[in-house]
C-alpha positions in Angstrom: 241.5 161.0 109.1 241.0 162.0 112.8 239.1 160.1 115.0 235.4 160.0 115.2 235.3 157.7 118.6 232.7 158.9 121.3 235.5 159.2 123.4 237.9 161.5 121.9 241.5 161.1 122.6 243.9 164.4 122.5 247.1 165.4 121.0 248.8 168.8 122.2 251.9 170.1 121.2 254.5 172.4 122.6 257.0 174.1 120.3 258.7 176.8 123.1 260.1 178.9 120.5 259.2 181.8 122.4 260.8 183.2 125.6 257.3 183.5 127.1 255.9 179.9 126.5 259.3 178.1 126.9 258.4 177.4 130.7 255.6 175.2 129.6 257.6 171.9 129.0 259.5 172.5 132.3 255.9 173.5 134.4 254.8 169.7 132.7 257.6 168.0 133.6 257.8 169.2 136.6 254.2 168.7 138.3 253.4 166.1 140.6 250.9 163.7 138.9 247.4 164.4 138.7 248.4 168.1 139.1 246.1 171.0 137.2 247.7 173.0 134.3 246.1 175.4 132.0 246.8 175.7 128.3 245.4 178.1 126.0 246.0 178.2 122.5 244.4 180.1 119.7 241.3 178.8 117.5 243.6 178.7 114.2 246.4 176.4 116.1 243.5 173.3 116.2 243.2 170.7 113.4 239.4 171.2 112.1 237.7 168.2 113.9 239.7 168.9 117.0 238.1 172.4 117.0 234.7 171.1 116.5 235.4 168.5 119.4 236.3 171.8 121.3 233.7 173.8 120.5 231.1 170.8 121.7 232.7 170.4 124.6 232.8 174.3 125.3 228.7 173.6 125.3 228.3 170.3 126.5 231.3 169.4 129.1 229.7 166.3 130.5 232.0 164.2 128.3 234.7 165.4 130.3 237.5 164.7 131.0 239.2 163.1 127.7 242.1 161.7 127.5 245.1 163.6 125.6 248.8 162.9 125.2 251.4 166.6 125.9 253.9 166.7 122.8 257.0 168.8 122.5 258.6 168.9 118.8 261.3 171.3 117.5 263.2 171.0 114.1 266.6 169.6 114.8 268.5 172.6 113.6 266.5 175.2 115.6 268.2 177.3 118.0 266.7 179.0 121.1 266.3 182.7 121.2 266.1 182.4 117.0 263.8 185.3 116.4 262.0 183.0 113.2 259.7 180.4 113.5 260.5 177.1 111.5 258.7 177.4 107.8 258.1 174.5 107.1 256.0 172.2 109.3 258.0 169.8 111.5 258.5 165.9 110.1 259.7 162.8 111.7 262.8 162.8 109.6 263.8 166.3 110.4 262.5 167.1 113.9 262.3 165.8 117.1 259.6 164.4 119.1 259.4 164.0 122.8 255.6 162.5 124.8 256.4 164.9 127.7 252.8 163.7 129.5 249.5 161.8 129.5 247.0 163.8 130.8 243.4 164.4 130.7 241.1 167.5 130.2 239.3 168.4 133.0 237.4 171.9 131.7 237.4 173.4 128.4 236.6 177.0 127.9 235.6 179.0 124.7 237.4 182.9 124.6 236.5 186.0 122.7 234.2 184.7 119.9 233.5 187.9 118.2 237.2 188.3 117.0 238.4 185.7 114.5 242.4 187.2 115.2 241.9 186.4 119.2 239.4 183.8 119.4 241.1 180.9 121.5 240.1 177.8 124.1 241.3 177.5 127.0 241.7 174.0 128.5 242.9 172.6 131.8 244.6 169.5 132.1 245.0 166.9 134.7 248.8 165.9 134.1 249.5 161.8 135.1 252.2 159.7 133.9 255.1 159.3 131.7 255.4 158.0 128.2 258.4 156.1 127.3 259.9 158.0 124.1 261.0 154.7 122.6 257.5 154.0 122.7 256.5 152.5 119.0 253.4 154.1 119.0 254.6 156.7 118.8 256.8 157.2 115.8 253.3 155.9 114.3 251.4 158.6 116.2 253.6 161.3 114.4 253.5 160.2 111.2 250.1 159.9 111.0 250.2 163.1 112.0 252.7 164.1 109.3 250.6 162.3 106.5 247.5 164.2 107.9 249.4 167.8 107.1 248.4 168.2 111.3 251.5 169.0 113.1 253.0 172.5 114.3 254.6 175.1 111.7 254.1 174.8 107.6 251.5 176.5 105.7 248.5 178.3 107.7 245.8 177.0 105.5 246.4 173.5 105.8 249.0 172.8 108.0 249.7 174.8 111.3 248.1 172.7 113.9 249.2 172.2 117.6 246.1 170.6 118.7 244.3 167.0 116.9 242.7 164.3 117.4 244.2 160.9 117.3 244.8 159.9 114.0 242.0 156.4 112.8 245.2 154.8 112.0 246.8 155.2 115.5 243.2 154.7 117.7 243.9 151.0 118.8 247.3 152.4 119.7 245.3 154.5 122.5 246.4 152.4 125.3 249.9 152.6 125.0 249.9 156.7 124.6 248.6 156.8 128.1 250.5 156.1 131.3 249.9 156.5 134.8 254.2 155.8 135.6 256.0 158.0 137.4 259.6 156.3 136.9 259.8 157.0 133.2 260.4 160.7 133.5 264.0 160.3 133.6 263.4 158.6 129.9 261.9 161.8 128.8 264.5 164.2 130.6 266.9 161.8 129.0 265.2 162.7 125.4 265.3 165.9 126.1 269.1 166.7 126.9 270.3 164.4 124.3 268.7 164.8 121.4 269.4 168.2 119.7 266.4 170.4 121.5 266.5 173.6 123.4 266.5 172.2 126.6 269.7 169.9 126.3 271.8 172.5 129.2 268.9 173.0 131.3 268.0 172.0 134.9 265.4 169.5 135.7 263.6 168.6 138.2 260.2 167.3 139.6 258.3 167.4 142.9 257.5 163.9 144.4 255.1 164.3 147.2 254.1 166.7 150.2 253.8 164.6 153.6 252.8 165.8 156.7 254.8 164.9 159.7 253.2 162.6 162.2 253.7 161.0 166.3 252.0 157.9 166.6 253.1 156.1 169.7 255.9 157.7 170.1 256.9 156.9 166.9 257.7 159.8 163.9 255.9 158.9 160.6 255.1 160.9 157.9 251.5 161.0 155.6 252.0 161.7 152.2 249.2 164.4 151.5 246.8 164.0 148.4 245.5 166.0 145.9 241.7 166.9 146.3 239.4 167.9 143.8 237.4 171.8 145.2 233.9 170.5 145.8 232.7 173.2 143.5 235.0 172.4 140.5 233.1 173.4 137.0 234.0 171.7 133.7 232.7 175.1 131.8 235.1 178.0 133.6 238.7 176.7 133.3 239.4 179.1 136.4 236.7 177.2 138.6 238.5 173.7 138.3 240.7 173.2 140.8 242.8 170.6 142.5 244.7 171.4 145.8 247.0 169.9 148.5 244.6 170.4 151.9 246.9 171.5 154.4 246.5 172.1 158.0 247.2 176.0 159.6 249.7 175.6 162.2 251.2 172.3 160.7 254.8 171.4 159.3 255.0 169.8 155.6 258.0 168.2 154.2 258.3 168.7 149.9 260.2 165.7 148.3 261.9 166.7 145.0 263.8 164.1 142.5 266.3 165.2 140.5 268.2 164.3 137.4 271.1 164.8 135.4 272.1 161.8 132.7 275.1 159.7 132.8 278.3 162.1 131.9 276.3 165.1 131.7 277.2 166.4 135.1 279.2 169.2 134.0 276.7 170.8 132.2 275.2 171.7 135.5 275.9 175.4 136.6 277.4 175.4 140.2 275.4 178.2 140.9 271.2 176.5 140.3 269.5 176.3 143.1 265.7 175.4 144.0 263.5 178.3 145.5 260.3 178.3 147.4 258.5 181.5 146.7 254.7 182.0 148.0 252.1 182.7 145.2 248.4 184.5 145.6 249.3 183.8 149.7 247.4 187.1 150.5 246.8 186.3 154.1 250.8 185.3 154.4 250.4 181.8 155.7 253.1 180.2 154.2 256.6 180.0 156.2 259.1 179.0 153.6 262.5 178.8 153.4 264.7 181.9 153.6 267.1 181.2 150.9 267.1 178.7 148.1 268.3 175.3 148.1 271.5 174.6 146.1 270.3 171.6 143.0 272.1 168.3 143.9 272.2 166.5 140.7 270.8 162.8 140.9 270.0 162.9 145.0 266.2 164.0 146.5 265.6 167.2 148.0 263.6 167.4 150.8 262.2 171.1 152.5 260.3 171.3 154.6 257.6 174.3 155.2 255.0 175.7 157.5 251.7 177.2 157.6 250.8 179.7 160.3 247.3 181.1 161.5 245.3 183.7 162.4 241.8 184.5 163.6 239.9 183.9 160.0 237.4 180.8 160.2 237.3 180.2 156.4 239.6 178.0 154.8 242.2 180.3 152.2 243.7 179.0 148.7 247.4 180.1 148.1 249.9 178.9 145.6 253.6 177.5 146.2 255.6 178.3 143.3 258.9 176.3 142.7 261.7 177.5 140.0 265.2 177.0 138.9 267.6 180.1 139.8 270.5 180.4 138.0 272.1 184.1 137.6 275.0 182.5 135.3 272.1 181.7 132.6 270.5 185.0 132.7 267.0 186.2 132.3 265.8 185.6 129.0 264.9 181.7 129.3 264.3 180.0 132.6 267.0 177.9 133.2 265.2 174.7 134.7 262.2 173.3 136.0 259.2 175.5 137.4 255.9 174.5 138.8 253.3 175.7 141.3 251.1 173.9 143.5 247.8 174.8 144.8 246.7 175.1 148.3 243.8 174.7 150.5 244.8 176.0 154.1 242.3 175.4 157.0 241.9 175.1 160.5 241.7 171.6 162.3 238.1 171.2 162.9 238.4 169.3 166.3 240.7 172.5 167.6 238.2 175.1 166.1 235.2 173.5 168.1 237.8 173.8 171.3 238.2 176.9 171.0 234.6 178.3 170.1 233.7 176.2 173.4 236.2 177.9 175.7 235.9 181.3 173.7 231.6 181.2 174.6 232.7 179.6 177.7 235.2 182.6 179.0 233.0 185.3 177.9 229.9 183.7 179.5 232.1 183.3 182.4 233.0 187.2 182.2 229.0 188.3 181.6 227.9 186.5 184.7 230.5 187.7 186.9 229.9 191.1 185.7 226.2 190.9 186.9 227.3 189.6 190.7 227.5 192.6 193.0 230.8 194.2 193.9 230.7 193.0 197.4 230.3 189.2 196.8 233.8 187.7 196.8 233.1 185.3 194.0 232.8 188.3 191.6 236.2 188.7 191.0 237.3 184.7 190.8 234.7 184.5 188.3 235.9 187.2 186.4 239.9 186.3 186.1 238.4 182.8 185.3 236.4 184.1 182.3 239.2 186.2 181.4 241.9 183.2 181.5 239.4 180.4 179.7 238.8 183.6 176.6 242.4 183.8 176.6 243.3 179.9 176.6 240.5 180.2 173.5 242.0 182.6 171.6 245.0 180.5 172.3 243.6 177.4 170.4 242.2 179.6 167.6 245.2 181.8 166.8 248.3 180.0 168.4 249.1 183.1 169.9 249.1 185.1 173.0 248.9 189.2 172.7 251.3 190.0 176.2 251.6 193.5 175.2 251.3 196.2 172.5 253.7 194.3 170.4 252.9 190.9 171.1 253.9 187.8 172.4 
């Protein structure tokens, strides 16, 4: 029987037996912790009491956020690109389990209610640490599961179910299906390639940290930069909770990737994967990235660094930075390796907005008041190329750039 704690505790599985959701596992694996990530799955994919849990949540969020552990499971004779799902539903002793992620849900949202066939809830998770796979808890976790008839595939009446609650059997567990370590992902990538799963030829990856670079006395230091929560984060509209990387315009970043290949598995790596930087939702084109991917060196960090420009706007602006594995020798079908993107918050320093509002005010007052002086008094024209020189020395500070010409400068 599920869980009936006041504080319900999450499982969610991914299958990735389709093209289309096989980037899932990779996005997971991939994000730095306490990332956002939105799943959405249909109404009929939830165990009963985890769809009642759902739908209470959908109306009252201010349990949020819950805690839930990210699954993957495949049978161990499925192949990727098979065009039929499994039949039966998937069982310890014939399938394989990986704990990608612990992670919490941050917003739930309800979809279209009025049709049965597309109902669905979205969710958006907070991704933190890594499970180790050898974990005890568990092989108990999924068999509980098993006994329950409430893991992916089998009959659709009673089986079929991608989303539960923690079985009663497994609650005192809790503790050790939730992690806040970082250093066990190479335990799950290791899972992942040697077992017999989809992923065992793939490229993996995961971003570290963003730091900004800093001069302190001389000295060059570099800040690693947090996620933030948006101030106006909802727990009710999945797509108005958001967590972003504040970045300053006009500033240099440095992105730290790990990777991993396991012990003897080098080979399997295609010469040609690289690691790409490719802007996402950057509308006003503040991101300076990169101009050609970065080749994958297997077991060795990655470090690129990017900039943001600016321009004249005074609000801050949200953009995306989208990471992927290309490799043309794998084709299009599947992605080939890890994929993630990060979310931005992009504004101007405050103390160099104030500098330049004073000197812009200043310049023009500067230009008003000689305007007004007659056109015999000497001082007109100092003042004047004054006012003109402190508005330009303004925009300066504001925009980082000077306009020399009809092109530019």
């Amino acid at each position: 029987m599920p869980n009936a704690n006041p504080s319900p505790f999450f499982v969610v599985f991914d299958t990735s037996t389709q093209a289309r959701y096989y980037g899932d596992v990779h996005e997971v694996l991939a994000l730095p912790p306490m990332a956002a990530i939105t799943y959405e799955y249909s109404r009929r994919l939830f165990a009963p009491s985890a769809e009642r849990t759902f739908d209470e949540l959908a109306e009252d969020p201010s349990r949020l956020p819950l805690p839930a552990l990210l699954m993957y499971g495949q049978k161990r004779s499925f192949q990727k690109g098979s065009v039929r799902d499994p039949d039966e539903m998937l069982s310890w002793d014939d399938s394989v389990f990986v704990p990608t992620r612990s992670a919490t849900i941050e917003a739930v949202q309800r979809g279209n209610q009025l049709d049965p066939q597309s109902d669905s809830f979205s969710f958006r998770l907070a991704v933190k640490g890594f499970i180790d796979p050898a974990e005890p808890a568990v092989e108990a976790l999924v068999r509980a599961l098993e006994a329950a008839n409430s893991l992916p595939f089998g009959d659709r009446e009673t089986q079929y179910n991608w989303v539960s609650l923690l079985p009663d059997t497994v609650v005192s567990q809790a503790p050790r299906l939730i992690s806040d370590t970082q250093d066990r992902w190479v335990q799950v990538v290791d899972q992942l390639v040697k077992l017999p799963t989809q992923f065992a030829d793939d490229v993996f990856w995961r971003v570290q940290e963003i730091t900004e670079a800093k001069v302190r006395r001389g000295a060059h230091t570099k800040r690693p930069v947090s996620l933030r929560d948006r101030p106006r984060n909802r727990r009710d509209k999945v797509a108005d909770w958001n967590r972003d990387y504040r970045l300053q315009e006009d500033n240099t970043y440095t992105l730290t990737v790990q990777t991993y290949v396991p012990e003897g598995l080098t080979p399997k790596v295609p010469g040609d994967a690289k690691v790409a930087l490719v802007p996402h939702d950057d509308h006003a084109a503040l991101l300076k990235l990169p101009a050609h991917p970065r080749d994958y060196r297997p077991n060795a960090p990655m470090h690129e660094n990017f900039s943001i420009t600016t321009d004249f706007a005074i609000r801050h602006r949200y953009a995306g930075l989208h990471l992927e594995t290309q490799c043309q020798s794998r084709g299009t079908s599947y992605p080939p390796g890890s994929m993630c993107t990060l979310s931005l918050d992009i504004h101007k320093p405050v103390l160099r907005m104030l500098t330049a509002i004073v000197l812009l005010l200043g310049g023009l007052t500067l230009v008003l008041v000689g305007a007004t002086i007659a056109a015999s008094n000497p001082v007109k024209i100092g003042i004047g190329i004054s006012g003109v020189i402190v508005v330009a020395i303004g925009y300066f500070m504001w925009t980082r750039k000077i306009k020399l010409g009809p092109h530019g400068g």
